[in-house]
mmCIF file of the N, C-alpha and C atoms, coordinates in Angstrom:
data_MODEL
# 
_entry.id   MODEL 
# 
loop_
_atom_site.group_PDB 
_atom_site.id 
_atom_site.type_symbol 
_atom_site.label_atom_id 
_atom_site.label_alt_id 
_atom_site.label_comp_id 
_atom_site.label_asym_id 
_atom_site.label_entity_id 
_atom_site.label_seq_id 
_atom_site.pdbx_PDB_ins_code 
_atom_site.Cartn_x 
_atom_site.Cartn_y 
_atom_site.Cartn_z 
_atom_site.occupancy 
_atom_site.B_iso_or_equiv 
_atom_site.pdbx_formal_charge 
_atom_site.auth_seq_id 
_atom_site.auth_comp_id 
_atom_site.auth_asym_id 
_atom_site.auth_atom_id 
_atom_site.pdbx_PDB_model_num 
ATOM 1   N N  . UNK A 1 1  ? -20.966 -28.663 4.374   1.00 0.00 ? 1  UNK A N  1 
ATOM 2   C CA . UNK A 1 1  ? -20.738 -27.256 4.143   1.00 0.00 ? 1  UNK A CA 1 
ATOM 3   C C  . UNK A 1 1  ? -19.257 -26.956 4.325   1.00 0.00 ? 1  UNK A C  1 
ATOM 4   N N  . UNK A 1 2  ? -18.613 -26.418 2.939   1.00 0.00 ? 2  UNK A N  1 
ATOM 5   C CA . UNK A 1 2  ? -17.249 -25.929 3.484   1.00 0.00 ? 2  UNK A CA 1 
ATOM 6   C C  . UNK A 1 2  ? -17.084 -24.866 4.105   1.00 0.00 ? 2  UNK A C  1 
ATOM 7   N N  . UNK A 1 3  ? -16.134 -24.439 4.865   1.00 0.00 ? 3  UNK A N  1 
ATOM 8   C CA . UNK A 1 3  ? -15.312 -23.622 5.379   1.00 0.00 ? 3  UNK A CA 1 
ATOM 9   C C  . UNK A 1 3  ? -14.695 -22.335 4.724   1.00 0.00 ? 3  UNK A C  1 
ATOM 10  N N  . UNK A 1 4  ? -14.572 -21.265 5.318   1.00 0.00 ? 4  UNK A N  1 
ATOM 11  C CA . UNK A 1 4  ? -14.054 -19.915 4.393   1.00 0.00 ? 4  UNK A CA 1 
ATOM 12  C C  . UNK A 1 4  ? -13.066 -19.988 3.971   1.00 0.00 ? 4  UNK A C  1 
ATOM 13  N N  . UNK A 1 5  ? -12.360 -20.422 3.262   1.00 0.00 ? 5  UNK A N  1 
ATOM 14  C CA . UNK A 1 5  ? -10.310 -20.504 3.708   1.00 0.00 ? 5  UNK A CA 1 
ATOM 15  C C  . UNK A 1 5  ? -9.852  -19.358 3.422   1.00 0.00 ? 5  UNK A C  1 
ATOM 16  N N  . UNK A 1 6  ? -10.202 -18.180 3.662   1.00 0.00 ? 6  UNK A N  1 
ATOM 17  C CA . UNK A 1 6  ? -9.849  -16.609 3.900   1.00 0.00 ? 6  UNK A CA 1 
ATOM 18  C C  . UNK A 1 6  ? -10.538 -16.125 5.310   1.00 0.00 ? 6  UNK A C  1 
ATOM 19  N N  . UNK A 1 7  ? -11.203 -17.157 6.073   1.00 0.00 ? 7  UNK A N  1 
ATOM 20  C CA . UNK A 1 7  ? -11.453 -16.784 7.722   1.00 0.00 ? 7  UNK A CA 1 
ATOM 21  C C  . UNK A 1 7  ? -10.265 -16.886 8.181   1.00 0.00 ? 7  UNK A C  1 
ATOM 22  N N  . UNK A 1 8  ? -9.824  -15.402 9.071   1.00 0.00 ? 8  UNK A N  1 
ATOM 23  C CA . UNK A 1 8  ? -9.330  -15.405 10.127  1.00 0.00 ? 8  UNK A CA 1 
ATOM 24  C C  . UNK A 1 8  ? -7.996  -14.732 9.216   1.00 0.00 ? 8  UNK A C  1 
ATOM 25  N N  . UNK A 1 9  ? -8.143  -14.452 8.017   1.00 0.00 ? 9  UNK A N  1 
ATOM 26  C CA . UNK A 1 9  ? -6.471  -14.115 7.140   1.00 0.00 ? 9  UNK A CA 1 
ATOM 27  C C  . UNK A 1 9  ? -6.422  -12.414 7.311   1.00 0.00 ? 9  UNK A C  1 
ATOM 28  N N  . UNK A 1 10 ? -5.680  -11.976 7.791   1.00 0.00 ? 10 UNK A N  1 
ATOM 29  C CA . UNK A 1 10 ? -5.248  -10.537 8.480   1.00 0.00 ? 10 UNK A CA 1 
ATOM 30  C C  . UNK A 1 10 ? -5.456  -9.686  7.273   1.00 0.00 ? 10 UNK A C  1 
ATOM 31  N N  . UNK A 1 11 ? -5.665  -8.324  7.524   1.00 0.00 ? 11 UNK A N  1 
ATOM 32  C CA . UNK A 1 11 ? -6.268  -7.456  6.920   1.00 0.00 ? 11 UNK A CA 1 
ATOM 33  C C  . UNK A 1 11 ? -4.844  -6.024  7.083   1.00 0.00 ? 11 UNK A C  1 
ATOM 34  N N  . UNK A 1 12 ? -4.708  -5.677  5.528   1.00 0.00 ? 12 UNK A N  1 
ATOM 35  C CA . UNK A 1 12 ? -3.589  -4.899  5.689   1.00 0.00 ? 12 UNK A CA 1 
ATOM 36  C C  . UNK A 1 12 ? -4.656  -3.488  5.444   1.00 0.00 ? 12 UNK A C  1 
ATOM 37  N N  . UNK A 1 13 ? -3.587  -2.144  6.093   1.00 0.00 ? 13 UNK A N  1 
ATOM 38  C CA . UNK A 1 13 ? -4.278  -1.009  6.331   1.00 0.00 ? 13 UNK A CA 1 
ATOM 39  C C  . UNK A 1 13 ? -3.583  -0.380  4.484   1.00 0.00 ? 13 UNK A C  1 
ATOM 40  N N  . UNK A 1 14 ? -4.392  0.096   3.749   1.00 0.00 ? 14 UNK A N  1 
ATOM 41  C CA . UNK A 1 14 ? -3.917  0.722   2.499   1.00 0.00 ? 14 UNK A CA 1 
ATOM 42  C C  . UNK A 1 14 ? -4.291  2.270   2.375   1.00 0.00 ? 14 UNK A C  1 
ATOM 43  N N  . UNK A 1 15 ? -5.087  2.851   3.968   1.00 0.00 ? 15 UNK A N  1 
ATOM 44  C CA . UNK A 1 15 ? -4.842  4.140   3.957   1.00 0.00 ? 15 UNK A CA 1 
ATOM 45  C C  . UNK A 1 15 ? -6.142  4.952   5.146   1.00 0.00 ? 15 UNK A C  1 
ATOM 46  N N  . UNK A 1 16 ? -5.864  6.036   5.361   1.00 0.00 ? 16 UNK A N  1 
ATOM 47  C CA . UNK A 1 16 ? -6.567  6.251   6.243   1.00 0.00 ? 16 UNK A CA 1 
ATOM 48  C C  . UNK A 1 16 ? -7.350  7.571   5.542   1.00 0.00 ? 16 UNK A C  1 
ATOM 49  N N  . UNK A 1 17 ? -8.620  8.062   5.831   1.00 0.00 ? 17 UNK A N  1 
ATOM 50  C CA . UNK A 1 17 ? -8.998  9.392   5.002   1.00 0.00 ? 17 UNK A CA 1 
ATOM 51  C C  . UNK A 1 17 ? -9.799  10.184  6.023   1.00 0.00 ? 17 UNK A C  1 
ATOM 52  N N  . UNK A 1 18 ? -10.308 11.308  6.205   1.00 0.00 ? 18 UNK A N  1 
ATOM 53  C CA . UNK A 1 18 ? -11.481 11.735  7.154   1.00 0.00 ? 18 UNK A CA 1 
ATOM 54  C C  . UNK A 1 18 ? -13.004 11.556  6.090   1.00 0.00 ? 18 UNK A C  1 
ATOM 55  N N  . UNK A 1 19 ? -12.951 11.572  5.034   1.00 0.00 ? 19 UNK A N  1 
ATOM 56  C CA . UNK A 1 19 ? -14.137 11.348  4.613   1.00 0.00 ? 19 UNK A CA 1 
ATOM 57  C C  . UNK A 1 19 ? -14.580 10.494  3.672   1.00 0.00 ? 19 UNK A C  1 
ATOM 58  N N  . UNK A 1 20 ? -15.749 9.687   3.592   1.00 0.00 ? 20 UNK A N  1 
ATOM 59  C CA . UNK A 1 20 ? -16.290 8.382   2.661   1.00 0.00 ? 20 UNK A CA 1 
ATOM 60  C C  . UNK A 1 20 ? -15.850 8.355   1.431   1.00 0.00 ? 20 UNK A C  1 
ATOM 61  N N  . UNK A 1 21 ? -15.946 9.239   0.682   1.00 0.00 ? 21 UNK A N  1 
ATOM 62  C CA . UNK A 1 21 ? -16.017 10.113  -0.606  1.00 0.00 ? 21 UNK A CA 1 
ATOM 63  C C  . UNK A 1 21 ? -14.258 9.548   -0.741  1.00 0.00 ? 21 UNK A C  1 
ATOM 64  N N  . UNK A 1 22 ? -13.801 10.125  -0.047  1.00 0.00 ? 22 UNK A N  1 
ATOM 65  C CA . UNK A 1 22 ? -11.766 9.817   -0.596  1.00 0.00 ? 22 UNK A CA 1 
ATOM 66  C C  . UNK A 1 22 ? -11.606 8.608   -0.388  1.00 0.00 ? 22 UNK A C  1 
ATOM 67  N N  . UNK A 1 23 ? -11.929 7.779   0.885   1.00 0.00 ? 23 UNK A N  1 
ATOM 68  C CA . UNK A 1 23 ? -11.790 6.473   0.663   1.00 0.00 ? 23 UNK A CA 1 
ATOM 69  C C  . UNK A 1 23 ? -12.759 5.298   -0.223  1.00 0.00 ? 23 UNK A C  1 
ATOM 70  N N  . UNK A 1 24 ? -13.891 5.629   -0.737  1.00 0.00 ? 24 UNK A N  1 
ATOM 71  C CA . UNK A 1 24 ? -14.178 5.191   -1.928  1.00 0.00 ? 24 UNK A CA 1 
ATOM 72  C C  . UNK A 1 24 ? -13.437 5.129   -2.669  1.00 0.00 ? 24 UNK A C  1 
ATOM 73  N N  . UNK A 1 25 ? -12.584 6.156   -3.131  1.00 0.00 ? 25 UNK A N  1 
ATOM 74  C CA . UNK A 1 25 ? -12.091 6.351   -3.916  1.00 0.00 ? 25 UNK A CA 1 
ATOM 75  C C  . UNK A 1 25 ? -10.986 5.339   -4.257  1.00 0.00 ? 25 UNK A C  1 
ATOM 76  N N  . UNK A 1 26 ? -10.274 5.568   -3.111  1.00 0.00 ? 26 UNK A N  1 
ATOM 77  C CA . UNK A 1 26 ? -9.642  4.536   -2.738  1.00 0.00 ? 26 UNK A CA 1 
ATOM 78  C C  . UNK A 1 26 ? -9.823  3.235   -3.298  1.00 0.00 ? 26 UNK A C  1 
ATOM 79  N N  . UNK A 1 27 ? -10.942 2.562   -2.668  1.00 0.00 ? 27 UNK A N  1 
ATOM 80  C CA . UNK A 1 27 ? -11.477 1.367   -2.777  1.00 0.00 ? 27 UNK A CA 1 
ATOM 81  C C  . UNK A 1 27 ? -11.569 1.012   -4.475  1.00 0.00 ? 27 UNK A C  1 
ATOM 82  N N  . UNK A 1 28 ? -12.137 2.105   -4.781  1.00 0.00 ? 28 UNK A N  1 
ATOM 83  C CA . UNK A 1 28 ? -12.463 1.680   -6.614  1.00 0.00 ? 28 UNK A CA 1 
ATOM 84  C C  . UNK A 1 28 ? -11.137 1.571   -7.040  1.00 0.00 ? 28 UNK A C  1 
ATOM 85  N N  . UNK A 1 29 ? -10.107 2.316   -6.624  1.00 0.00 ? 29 UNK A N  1 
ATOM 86  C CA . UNK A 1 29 ? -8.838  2.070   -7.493  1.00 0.00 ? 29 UNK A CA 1 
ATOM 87  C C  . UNK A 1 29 ? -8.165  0.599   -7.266  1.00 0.00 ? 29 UNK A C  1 
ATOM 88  N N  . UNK A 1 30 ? -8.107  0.249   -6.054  1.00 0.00 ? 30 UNK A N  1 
ATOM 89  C CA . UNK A 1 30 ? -7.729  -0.855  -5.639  1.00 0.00 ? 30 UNK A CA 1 
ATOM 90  C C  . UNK A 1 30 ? -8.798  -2.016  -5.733  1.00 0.00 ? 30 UNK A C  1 
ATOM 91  N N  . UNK A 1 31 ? -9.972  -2.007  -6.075  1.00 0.00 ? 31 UNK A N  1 
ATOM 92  C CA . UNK A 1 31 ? -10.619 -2.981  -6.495  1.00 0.00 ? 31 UNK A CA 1 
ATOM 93  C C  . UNK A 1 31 ? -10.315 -3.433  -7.491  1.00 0.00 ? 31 UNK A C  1 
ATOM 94  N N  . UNK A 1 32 ? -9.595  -2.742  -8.637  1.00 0.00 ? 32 UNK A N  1 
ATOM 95  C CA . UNK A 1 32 ? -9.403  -3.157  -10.211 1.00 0.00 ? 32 UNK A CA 1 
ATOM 96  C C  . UNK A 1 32 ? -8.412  -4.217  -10.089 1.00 0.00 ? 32 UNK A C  1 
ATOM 97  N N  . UNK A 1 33 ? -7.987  -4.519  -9.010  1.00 0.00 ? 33 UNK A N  1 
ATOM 98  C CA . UNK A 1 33 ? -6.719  -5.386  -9.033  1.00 0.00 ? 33 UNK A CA 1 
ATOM 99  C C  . UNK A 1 33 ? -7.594  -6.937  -9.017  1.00 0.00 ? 33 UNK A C  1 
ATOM 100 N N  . UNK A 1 34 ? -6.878  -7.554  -9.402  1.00 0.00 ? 34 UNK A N  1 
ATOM 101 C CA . UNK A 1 34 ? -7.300  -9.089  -9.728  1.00 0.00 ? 34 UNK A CA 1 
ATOM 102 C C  . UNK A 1 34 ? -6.864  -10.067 -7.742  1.00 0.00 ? 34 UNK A C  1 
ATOM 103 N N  . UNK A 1 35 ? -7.246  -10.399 -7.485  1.00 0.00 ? 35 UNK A N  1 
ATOM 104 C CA . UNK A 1 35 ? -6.737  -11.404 -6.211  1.00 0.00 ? 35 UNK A CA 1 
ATOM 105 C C  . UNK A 1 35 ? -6.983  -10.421 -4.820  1.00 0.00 ? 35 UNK A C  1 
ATOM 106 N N  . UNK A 1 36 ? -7.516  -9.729  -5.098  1.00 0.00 ? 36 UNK A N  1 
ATOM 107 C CA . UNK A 1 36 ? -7.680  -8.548  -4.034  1.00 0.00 ? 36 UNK A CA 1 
ATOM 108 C C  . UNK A 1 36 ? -9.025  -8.092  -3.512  1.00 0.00 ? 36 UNK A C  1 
ATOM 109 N N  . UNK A 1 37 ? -9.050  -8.642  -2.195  1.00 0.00 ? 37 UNK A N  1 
ATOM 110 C CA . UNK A 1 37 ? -10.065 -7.880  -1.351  1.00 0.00 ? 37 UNK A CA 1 
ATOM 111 C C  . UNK A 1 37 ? -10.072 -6.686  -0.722  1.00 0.00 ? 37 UNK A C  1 
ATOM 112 N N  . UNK A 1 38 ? -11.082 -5.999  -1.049  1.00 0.00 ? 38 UNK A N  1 
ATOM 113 C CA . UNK A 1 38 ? -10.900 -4.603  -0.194  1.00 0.00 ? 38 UNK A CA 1 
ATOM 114 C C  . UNK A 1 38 ? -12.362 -3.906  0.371   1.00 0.00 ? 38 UNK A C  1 
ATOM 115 N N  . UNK A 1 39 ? -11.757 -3.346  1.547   1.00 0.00 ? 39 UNK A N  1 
ATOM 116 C CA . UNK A 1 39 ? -13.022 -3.024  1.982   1.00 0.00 ? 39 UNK A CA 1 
ATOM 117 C C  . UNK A 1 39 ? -12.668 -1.839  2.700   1.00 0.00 ? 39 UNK A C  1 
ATOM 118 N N  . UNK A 1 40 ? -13.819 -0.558  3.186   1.00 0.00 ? 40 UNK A N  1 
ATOM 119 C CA . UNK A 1 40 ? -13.951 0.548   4.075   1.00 0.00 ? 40 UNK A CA 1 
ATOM 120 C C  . UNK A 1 40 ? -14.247 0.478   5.136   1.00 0.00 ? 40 UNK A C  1 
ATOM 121 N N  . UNK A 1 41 ? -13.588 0.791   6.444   1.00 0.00 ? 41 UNK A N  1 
ATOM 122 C CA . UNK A 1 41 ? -14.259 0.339   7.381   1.00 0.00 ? 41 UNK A CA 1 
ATOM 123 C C  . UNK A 1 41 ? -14.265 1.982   8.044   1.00 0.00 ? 41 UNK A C  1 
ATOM 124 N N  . UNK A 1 42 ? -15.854 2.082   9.191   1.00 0.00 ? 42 UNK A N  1 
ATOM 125 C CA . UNK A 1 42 ? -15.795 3.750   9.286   1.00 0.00 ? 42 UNK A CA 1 
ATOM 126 C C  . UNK A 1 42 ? -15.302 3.046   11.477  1.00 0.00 ? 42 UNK A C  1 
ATOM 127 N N  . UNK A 1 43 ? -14.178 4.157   11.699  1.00 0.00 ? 43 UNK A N  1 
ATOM 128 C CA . UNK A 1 43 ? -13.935 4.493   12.771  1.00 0.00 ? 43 UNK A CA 1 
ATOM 129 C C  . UNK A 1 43 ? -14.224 5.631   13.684  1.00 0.00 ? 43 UNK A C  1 
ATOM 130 N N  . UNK A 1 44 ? -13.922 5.915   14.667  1.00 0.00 ? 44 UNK A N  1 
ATOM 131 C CA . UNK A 1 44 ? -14.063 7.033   15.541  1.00 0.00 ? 44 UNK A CA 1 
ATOM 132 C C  . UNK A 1 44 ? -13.849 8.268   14.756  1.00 0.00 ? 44 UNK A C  1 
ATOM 133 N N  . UNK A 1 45 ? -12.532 8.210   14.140  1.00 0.00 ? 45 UNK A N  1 
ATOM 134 C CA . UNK A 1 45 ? -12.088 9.242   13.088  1.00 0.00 ? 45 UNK A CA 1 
ATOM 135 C C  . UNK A 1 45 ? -11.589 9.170   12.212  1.00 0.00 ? 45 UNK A C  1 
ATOM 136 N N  . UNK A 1 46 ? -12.831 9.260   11.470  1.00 0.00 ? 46 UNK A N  1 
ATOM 137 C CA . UNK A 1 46 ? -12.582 8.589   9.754   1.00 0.00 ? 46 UNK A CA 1 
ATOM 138 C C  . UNK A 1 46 ? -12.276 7.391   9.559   1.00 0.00 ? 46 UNK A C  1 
ATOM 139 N N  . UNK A 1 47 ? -11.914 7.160   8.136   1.00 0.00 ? 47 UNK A N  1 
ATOM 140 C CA . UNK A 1 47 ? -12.740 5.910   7.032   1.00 0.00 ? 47 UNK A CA 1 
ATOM 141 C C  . UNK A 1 47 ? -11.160 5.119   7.317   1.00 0.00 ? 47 UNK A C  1 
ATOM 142 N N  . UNK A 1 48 ? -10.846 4.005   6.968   1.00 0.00 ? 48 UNK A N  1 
ATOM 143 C CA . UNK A 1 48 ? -9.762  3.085   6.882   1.00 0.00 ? 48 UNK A CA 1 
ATOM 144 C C  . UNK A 1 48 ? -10.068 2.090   5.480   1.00 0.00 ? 48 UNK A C  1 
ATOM 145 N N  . UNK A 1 49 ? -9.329  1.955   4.982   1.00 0.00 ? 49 UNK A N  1 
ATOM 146 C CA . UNK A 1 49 ? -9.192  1.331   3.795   1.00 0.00 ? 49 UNK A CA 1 
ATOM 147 C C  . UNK A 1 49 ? -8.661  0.189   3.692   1.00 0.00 ? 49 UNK A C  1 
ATOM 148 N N  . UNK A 1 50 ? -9.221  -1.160  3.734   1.00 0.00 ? 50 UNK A N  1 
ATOM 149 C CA . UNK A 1 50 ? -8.139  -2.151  4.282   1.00 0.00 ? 50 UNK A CA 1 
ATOM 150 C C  . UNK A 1 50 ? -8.184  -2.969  3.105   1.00 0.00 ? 50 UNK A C  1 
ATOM 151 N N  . UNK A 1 51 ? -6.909  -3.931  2.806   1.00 0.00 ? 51 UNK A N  1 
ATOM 152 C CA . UNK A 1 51 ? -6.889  -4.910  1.920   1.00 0.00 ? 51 UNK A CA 1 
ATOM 153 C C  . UNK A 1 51 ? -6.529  -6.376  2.145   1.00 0.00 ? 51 UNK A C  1 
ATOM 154 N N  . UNK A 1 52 ? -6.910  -7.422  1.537   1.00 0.00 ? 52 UNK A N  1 
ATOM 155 C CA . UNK A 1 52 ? -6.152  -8.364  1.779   1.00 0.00 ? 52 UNK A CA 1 
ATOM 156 C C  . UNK A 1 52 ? -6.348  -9.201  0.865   1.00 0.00 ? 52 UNK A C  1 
ATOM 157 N N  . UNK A 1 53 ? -4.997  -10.074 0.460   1.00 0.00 ? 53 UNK A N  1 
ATOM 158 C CA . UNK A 1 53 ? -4.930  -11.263 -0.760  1.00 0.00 ? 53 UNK A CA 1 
ATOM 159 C C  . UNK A 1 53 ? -6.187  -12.298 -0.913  1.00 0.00 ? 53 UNK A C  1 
ATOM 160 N N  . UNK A 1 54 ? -6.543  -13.171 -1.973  1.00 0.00 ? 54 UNK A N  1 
ATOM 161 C CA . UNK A 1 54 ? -7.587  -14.044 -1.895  1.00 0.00 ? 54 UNK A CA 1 
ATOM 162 C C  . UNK A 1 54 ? -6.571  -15.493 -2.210  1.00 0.00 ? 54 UNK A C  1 
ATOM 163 N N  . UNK A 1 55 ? -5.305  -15.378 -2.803  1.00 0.00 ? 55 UNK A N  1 
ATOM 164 C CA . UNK A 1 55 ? -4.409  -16.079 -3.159  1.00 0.00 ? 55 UNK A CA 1 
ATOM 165 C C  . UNK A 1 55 ? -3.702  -17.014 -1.632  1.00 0.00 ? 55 UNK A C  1 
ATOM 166 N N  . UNK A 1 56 ? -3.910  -18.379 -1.556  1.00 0.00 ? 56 UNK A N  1 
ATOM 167 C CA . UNK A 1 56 ? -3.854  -19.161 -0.606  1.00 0.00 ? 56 UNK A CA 1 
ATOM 168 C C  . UNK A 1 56 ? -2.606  -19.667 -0.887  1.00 0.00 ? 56 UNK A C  1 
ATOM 169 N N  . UNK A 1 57 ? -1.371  -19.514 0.045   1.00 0.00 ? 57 UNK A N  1 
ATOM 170 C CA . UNK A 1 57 ? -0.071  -19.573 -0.465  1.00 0.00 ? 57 UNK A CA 1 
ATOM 171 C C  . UNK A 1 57 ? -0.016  -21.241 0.644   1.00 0.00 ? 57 UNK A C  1 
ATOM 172 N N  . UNK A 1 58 ? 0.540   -22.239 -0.455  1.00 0.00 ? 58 UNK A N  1 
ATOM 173 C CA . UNK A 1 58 ? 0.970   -23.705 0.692   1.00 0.00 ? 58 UNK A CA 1 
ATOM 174 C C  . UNK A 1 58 ? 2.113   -23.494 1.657   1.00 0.00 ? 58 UNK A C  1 
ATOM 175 N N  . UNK A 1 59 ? 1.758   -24.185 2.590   1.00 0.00 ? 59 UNK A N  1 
ATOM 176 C CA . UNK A 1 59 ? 3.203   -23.688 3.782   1.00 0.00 ? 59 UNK A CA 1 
ATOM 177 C C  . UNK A 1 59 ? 3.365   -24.890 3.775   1.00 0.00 ? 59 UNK A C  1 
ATOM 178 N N  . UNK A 1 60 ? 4.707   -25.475 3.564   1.00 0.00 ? 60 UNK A N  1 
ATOM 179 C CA . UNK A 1 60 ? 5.748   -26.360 3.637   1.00 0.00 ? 60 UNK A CA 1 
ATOM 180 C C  . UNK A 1 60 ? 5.677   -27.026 5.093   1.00 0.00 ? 60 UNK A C  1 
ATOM 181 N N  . UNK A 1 61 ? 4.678   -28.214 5.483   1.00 0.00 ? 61 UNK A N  1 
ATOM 182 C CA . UNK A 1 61 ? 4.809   -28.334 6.664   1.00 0.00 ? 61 UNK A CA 1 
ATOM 183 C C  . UNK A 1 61 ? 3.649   -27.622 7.749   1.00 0.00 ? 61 UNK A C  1 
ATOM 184 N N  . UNK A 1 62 ? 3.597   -28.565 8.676   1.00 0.00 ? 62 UNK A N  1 
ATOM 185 C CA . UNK A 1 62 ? 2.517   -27.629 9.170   1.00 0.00 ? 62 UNK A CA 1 
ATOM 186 C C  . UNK A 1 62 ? 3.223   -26.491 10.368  1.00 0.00 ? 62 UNK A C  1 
ATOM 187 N N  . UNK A 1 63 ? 2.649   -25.488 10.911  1.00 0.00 ? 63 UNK A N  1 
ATOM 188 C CA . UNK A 1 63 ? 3.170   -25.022 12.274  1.00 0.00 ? 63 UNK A CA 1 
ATOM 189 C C  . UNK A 1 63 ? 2.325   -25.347 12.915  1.00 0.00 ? 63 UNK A C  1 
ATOM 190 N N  . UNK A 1 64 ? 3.427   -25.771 14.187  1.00 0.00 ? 64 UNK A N  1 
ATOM 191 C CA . UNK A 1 64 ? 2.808   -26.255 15.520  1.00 0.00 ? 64 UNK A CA 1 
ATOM 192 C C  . UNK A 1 64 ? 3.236   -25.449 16.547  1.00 0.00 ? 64 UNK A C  1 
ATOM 193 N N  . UNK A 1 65 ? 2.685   -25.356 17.652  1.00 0.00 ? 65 UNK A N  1 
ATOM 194 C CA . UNK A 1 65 ? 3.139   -24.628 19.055  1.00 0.00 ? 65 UNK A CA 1 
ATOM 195 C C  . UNK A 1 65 ? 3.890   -25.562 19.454  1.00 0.00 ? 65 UNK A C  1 
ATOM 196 N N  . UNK A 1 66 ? 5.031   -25.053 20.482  1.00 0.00 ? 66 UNK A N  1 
ATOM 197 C CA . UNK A 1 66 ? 6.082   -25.776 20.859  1.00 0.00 ? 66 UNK A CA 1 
ATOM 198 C C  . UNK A 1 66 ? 5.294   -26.572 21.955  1.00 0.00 ? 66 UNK A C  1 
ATOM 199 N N  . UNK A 1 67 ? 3.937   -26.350 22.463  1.00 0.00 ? 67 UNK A N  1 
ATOM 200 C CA . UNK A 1 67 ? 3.718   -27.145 23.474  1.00 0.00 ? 67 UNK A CA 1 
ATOM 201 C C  . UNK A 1 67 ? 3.280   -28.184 22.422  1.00 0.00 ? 67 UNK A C  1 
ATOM 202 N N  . UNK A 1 68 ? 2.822   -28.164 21.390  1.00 0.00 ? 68 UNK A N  1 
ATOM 203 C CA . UNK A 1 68 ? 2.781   -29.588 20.559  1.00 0.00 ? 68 UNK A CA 1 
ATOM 204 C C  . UNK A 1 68 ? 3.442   -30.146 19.945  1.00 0.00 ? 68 UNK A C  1 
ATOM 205 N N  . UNK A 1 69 ? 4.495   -29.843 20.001  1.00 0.00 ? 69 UNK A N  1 
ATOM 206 C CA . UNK A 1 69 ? 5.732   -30.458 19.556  1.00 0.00 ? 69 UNK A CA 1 
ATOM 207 C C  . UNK A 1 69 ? 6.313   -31.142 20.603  1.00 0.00 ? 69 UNK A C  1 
ATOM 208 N N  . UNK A 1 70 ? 6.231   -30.363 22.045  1.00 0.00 ? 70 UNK A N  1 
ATOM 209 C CA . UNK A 1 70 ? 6.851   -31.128 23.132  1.00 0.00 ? 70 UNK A CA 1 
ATOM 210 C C  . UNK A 1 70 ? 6.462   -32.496 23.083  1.00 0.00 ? 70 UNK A C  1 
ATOM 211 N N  . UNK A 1 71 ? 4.691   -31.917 23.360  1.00 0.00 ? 71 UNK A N  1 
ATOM 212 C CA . UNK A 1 71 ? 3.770   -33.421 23.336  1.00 0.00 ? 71 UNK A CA 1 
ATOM 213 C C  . UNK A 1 71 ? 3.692   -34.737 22.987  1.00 0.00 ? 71 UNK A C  1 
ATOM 214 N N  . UNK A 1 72 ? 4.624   -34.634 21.196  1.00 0.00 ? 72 UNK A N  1 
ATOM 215 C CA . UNK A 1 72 ? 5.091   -34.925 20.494  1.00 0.00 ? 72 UNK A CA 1 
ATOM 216 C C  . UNK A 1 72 ? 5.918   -35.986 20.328  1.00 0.00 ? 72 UNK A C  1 
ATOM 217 N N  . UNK A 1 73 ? 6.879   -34.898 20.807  1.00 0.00 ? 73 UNK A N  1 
ATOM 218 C CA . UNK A 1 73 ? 8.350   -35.800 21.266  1.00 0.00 ? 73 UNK A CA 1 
ATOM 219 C C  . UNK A 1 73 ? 8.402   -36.504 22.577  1.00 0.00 ? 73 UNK A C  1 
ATOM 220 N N  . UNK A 1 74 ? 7.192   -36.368 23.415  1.00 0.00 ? 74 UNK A N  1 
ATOM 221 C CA . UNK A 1 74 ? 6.806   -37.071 24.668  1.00 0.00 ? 74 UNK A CA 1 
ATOM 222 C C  . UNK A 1 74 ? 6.642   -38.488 24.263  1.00 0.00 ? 74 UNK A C  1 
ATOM 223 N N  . UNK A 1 75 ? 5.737   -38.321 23.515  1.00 0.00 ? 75 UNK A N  1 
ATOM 224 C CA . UNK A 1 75 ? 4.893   -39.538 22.801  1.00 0.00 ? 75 UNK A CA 1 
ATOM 225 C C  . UNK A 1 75 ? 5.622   -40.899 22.237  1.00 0.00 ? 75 UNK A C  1 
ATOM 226 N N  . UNK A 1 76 ? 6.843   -40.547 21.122  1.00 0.00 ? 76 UNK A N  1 
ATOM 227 C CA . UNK A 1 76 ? 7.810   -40.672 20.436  1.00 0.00 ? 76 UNK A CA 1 
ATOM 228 C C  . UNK A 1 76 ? 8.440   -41.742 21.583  1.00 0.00 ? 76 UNK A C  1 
ATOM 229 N N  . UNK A 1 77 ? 8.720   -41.434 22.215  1.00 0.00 ? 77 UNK A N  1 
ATOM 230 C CA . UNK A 1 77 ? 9.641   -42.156 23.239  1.00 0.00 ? 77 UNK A CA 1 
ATOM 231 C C  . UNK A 1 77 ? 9.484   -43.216 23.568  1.00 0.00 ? 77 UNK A C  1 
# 
């Protein structure tokens, strides 16, 4: 079974509304876009509109925490 490779990818805010109805609205306009997730989420006060890419950009290299890099260069020696 694979893995999500959009688990855990941050969620941008594209607007805030007090009622369902405007941020639908929302949502349908920004759904038409191609590579784009979007969704409503309901809060304490009012609706939030959030988006985020489906487009998986390669990173040059991996990142590591400097404690694994130390580790690393421990090793190396």
């Amino acid at each position: 079974m694979e893995a999500n490779v959009l688990f855990g990818r941050p969620w941008k805010v594209a607007g805030r509304f007090d009622t369902f109805e405007a941020a639908d609205r929302k949502r349908k306009q920004l759904s038409s876009e191609k590579n784009l997730q979007v969704k409503v989420k309901k809060q304490l006060k009012g609706f939030v509109v959030k988006t985020r890419s489906t487009t998986i950009q390669l990173q040059i290299g991996e990142r590591r925490s400097r404690k694994k890099q130390r580790k690393e260069m421990m090793n190396d020696r």
